[in-house]
C-alpha positions as CSV (number, residue, x, y, z in Angstrom):
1,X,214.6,96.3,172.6
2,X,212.1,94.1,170.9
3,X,210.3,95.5,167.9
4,X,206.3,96.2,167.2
5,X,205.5,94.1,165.0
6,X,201.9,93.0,166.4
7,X,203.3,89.8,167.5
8,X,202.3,87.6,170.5
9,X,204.2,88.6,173.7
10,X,203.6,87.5,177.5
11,X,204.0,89.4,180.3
12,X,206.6,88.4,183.3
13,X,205.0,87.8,186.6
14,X,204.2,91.2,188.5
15,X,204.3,93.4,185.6
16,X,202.6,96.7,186.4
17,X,201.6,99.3,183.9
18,X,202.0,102.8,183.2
19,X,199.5,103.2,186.4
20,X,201.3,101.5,188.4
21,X,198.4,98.5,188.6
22,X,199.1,94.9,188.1
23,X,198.7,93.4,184.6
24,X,197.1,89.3,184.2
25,X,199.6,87.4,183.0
26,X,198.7,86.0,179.5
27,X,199.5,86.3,175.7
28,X,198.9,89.9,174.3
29,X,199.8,91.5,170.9
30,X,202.2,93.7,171.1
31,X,200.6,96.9,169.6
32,X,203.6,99.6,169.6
33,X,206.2,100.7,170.8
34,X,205.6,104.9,171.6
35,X,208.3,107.8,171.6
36,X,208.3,108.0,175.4
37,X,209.0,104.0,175.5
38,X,206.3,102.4,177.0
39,X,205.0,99.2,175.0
40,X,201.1,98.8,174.4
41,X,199.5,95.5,174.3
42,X,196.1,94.4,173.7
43,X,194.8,91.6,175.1
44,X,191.7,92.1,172.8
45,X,190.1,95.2,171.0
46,X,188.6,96.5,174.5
47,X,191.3,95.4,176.9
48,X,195.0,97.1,176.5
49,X,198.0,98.3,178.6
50,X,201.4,100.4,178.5
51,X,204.0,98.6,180.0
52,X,207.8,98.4,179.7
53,X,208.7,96.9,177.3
54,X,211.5,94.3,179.4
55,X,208.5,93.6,181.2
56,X,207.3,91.6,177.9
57,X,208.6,88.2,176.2
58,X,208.1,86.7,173.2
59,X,206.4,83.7,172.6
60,X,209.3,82.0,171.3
61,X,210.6,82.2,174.6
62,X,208.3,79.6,176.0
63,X,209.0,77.1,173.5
């Protein structure tokens, strides 16, 4: 399991949150990681999700 360290993370294609509703694919910090184990990013101060967290990658991934 990846660590919160507010680094930049993408989300795989499809990725829902803890809703259930699709999440836009694009670069997000990754906030924290919470006791229950559901990852929050922010895409900016107004915009974030919970996701799970093998739903994320990091951004060296893509490089």
């Amino acid at each position: 399991m990846m660590s919160a360290e507010n680094r930049d993370v993408r989300v795989k294609p499809e990725t829902r949150n803890h809703k259930g509703f699709f999440v836009l694919e694009g670069t997000y910090s990754l906030v924290d990681i919470d006791q229950n184990g559901w990852a929050l990013i922010c895409l900016d101060e107004h915009v974030c999700h919970y996701v799970d967290p093998d739903d994320l990658q990091s951004q060296e991934n893509d490089r």
